[in-house]
GUVEX-718964 format. One line per 2 residues: number of its first residue (from 1); their letters; for each residue x, y, z of C-alpha. Coordinates in nm, 4 decimals, always signed. Example, Ala and Ser with C-alpha at 12.3 -4.5 7.8 and 13.67 -1.06 7.14 Angstrom:
// GUVEX-718964
1 = AS = +1.2300 -0.4500 +0.7800; +1.3670 -0.1060 +0.7140
// end
This chain:
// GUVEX-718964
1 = XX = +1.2837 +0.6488 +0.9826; +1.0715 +0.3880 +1.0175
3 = XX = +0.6791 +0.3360 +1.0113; +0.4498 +0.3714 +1.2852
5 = XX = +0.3546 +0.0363 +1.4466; +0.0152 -0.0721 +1.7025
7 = XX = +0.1376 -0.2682 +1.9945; -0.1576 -0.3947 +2.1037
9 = XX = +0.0669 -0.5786 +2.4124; +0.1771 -0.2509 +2.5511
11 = XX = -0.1752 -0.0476 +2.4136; +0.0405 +0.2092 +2.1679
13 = XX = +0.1524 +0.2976 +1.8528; +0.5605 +0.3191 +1.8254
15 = XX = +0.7900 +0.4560 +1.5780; +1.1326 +0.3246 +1.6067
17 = XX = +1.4106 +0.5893 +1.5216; +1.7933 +0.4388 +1.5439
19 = XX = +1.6815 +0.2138 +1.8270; +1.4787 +0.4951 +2.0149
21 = XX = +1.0824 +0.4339 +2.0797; +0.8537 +0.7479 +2.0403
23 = XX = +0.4786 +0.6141 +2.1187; +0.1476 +0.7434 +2.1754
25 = XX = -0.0398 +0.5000 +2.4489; -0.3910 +0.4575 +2.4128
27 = XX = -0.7361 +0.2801 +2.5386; -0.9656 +0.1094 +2.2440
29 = XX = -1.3679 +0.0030 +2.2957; -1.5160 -0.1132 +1.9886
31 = XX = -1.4970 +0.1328 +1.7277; -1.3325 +0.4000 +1.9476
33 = XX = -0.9235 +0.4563 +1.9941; -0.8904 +0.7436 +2.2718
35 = XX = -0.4967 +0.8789 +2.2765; -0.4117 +0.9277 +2.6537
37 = XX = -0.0551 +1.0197 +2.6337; +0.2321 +1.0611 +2.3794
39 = XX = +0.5905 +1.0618 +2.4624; +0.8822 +1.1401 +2.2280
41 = XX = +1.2402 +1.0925 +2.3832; +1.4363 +1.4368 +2.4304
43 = XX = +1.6977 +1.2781 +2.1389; +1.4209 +1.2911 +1.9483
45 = XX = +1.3009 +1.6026 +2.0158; +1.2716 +1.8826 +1.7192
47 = XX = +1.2965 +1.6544 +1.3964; +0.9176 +1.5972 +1.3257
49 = XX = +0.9365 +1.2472 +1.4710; +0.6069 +1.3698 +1.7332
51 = XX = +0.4200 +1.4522 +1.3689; +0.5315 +1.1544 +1.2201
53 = XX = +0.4086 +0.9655 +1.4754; +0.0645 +1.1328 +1.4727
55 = XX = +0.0005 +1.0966 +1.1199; +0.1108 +0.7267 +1.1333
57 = XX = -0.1210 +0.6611 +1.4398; -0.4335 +0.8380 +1.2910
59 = XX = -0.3806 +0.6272 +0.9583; -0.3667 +0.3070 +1.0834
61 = XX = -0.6780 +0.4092 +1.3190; -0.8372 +0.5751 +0.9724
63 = XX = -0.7650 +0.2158 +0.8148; -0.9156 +0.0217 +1.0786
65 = XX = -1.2247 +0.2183 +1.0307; -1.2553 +0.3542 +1.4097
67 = XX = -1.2838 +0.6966 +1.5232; -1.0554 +0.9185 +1.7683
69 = XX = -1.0606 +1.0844 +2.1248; -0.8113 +1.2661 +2.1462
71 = XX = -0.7932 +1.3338 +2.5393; -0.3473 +1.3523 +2.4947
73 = XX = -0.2755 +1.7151 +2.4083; -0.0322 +1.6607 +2.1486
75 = XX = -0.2936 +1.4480 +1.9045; -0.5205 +1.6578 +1.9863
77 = XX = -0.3042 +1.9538 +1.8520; -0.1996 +1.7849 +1.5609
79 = XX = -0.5681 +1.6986 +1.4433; -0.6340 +2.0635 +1.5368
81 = XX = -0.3428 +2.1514 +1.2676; -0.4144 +1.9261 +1.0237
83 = XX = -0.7875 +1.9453 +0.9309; -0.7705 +1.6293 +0.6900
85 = XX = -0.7697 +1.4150 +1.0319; -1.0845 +1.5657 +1.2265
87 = XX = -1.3511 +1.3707 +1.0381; -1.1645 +1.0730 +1.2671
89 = XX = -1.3135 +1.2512 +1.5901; -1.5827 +1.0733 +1.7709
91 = XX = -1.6243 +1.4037 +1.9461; -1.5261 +1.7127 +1.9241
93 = X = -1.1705 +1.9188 +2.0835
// end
């Protein structure tokens, strides 16, 4: 599997798995990324790509020093799971 990417072009991060695109689309305003939707094929589906994706997204927005909104569900769920990513909230679930 590969590493999550930001495609600024399309406004997403992307994981690329065998030639399949799981992403997580966002909107950014200085200092702020807020997830609006995250899609993971159904061939995906059920091997911890959706997590993988998460974690990968919330690091490189961790790295950039910016905070999270977490308005898609499934972020939201996974930051709600995994208590080492809520100090990225800008405000909270």
């Amino acid at each position: 599997m590969s590493t999550v990417r930001d495609n600024p072009a399309l406004h997403r991060f992307e994981l690329d798995v065998d030639g399949v695109i799981a992403f997580s689309e966002y909107r950014r305003k200085p200092g702020v990324v807020t997830f609006i939707h995250t899609e993971v094929p159904e061939s995906l589906g059920g091997k911890g790509v959706g997590s993988k994706l998460a974690r990968g997204a919330l690091d490189l927005v961790r790295a950039s020093g910016e905070k999270v909104i977490a308005k898609c569900p499934f972020i939201a769920a996974f930051i709600k799971k995994n208590a080492e990513y809520q100090d990225l909230l800008a405000e909270p679930l």
